[in-house]
C-alpha positions in Angstrom: 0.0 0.0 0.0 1.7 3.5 -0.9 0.7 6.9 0.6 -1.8 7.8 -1.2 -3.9 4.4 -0.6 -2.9 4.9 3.0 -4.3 8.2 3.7 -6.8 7.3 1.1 -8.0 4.5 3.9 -7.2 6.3 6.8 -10.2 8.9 5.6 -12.1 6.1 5.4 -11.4 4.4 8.2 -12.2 8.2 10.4 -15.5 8.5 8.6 -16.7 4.7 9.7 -15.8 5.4 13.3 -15.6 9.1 14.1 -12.3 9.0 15.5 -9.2 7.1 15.2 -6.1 7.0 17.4 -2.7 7.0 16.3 -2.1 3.5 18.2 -5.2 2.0 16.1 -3.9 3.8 12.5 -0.4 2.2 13.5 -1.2 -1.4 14.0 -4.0 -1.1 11.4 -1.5 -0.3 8.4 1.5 -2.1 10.5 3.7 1.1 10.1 5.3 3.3 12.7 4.0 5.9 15.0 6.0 8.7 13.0 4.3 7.8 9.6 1.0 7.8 10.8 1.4 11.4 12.7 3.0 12.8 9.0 -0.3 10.8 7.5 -2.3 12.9 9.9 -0.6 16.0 9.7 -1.0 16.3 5.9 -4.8 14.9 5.9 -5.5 17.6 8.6 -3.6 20.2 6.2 -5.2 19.6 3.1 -8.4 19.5 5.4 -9.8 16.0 5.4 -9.8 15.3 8.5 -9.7 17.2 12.1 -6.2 16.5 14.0 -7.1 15.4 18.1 -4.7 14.5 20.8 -3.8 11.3 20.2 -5.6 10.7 16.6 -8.0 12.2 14.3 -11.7 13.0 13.9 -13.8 14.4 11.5 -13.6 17.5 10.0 -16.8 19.9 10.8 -19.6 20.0 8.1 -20.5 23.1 9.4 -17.3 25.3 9.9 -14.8 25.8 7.0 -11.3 25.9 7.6 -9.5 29.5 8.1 -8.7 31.6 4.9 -5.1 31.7 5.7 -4.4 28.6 6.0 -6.8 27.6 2.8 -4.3 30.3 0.8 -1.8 27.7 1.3 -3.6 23.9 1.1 -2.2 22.6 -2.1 -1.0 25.8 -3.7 1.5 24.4 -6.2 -1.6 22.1 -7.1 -4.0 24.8 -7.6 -1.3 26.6 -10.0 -2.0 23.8 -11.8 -5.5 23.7 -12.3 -5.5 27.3 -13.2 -3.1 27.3 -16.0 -4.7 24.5 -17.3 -8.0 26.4 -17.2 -6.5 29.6 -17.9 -5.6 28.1 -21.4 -9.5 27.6 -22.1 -10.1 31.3 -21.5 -10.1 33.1 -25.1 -8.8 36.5 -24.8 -11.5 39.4 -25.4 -13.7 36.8 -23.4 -16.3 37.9 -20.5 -16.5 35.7 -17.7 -18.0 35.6 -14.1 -15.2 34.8 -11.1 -16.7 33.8 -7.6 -15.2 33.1 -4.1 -12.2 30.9 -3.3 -8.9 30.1 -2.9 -8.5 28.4 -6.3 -10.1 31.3 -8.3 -7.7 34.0 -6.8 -5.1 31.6 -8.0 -6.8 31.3 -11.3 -7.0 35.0 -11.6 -3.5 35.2 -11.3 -3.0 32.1 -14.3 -5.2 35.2 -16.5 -2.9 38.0 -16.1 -1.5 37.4 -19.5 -5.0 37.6 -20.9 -5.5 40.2 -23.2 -9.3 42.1 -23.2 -10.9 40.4 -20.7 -14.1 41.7 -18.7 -14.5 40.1 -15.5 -17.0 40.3 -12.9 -16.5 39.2 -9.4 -17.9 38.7 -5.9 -14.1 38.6 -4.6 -12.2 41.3 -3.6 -9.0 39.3 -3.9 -9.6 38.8 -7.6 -10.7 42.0 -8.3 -7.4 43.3 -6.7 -5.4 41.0 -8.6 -6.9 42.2 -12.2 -7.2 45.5 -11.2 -3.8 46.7 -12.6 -4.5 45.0 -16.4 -5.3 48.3 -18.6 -7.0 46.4 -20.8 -9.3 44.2 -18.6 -12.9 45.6 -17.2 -13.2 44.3 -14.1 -16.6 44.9 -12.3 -17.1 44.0 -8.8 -20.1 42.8 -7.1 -22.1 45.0 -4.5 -23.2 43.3 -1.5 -22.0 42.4 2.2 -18.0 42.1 2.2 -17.0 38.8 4.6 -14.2 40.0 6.8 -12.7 36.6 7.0 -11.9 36.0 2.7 -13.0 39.1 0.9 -16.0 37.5 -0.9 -19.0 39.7 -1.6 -22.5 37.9 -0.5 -26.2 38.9 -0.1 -29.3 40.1 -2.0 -27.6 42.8 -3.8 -24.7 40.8 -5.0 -27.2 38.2 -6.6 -29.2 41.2 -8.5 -26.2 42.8 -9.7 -24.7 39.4 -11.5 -28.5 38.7 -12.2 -27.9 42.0 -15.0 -25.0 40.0 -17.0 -24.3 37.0 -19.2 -21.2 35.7 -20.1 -19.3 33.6 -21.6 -17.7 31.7 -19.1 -18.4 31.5 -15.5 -15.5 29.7 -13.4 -16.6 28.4 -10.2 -15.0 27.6 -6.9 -16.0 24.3 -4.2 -15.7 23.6 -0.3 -16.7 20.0 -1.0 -18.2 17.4 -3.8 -20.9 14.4 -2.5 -20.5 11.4 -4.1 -23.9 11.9 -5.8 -22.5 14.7 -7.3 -23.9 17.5 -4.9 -21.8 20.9 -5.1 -21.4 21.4 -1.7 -20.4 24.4 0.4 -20.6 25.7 4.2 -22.0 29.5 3.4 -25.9 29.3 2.6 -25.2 33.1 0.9 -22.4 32.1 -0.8 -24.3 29.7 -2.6 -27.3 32.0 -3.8 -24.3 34.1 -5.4 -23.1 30.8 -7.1 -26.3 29.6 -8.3 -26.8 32.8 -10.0 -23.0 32.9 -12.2 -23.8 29.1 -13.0 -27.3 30.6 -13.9 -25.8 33.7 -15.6 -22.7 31.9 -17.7 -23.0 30.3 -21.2 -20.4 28.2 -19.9 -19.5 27.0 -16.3 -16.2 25.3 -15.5 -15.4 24.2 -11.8 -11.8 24.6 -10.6 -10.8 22.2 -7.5 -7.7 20.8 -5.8 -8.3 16.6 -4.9 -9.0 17.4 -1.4 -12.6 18.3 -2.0 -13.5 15.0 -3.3 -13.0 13.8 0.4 -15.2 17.0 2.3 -19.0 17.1 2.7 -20.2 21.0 3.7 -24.1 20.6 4.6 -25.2 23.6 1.8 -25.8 22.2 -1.5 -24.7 24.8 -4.3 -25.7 22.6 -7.4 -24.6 19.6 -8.9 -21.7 18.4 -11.3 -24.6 17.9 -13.9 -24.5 21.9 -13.9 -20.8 21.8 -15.4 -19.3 22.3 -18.4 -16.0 21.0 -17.4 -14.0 20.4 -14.1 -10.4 21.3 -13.8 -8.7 19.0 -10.9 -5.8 17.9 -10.3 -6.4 13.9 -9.7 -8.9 11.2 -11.1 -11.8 11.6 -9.5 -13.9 9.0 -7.6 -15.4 6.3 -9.6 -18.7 7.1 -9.0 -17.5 11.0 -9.9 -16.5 9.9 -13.1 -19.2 8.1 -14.2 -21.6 11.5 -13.7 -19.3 12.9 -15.5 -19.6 11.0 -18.7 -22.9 10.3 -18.3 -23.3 14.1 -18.3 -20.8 14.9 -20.6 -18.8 17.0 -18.5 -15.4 17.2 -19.6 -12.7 16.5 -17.1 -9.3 17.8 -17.4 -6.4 17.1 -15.3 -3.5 19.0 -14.5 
């Protein structure tokens, strides 16, 4: 069994019980102490699991993890994902860019862009963009979240509610198995539903950790894509809603 199928059934292994201890995790895979606490540490990172004294839990379905430490989860993987969907992006092109991590990074993957016209619900994007002479970047009004900069609430939904674009790129806290678009902010999600609503095309930018989270809020469903920009294979049963969709999945 290598890492990956370790910490693969580790995850597992947490969800069946609640909580696992390192003592259990270490005769359970028959490796030391040491590996198990670096398994732990890195699954509790990538946020997959809540780290305990002595073991691990579950993560909350209700709280999402801190913005500074989401800035760093899986960075170099996120880079990624948005060159690759960067490279989809035709210059002169208008698109939609909602809250999260991966979309600021994907922001940054469109600075060499030429004549784009962007309009966000994140103050990090828009402060990214803002110094392209030949973008138009429009920013959402609405209720600013201290904690991340995102732009929620009845006036951000009208205001997007006035556009539609080409392309509407998406973030995600979490994907069910069913497919469910999942995230912890029920406002959040009324400003998503209305860029998927809004864009001729929708593409979904996520890191492989949020194949393994489950946020109680559903935003919409995988069916709803055009295409999804990871970083792994999916799940099997992801895959198959995929195709049977005809989503097209692209891997960085």
């Amino acid at each position: 069994m290598n890492q990956q199928q370790r910490q693969d059934a580790i995850i597992e292994l947490v969800r069946s019980q609640g909580y696992a201890s390192i003592e259990q995790l270490t005769d359970h895979f028959t490796v030391t102490p040491q590996t198990i606490r670096r398994d732990l540490n890195t699954l509790s990172a990538e946020g997959r699991i809540r780290r305990v004294h002595g073991g691990a839990g579950l993560e909350s379905s209700t709280v999402n993890t801190a913005y500074s430490t989401r800035k760093t989860l899986n960075l170099e993987a996120k880079q990624r994902i948005a060159a690759l969907l960067a490279r989809h992006i035709p210059n002169h092109s208008s698109l939609f860019i909602n809250i999260g991590t991966s979309n600021e990074v994907v922001a940054e993957a469109l600075l060499d862009h030429h004549g784009l016209e962007v309009i966000t619900n994140n103050l990090n994007v828009a402060a990214i963009l803002q110094h392209k002479e030949d973008f138009n970047v429009i920013v959402a009004g609405g209720q600013v979240r201290s904690r991340d900069g995102g732009i929620i609430g009845e006036a951000a939904i009208d205001f997007i509610n006035q556009f539609k674009v080409d392309y509407g790129i998406i973030g995600i806290s979490g994907i069910d198995e069913d497919g469910s678009l999942l995230e912890f902010d029920y406002q959040e999600v009324r400003v998503a539903q209305a860029i998927i609503h809004n864009s001729r095309k929708v593409f979904l930018a996520t890191d492989h950790s949020k194949f393994q989270r489950n946020p109680v809020v559903r935003q919409g469903n995988l069916t709803q894509l055009d295409a999804l920009f990871t970083d792994r294979q999916p799940p099997d049963t992801i895959l198959r809603l995929l195709h049977q969709h005809d989503v097209t999945l692209h891997i960085a």
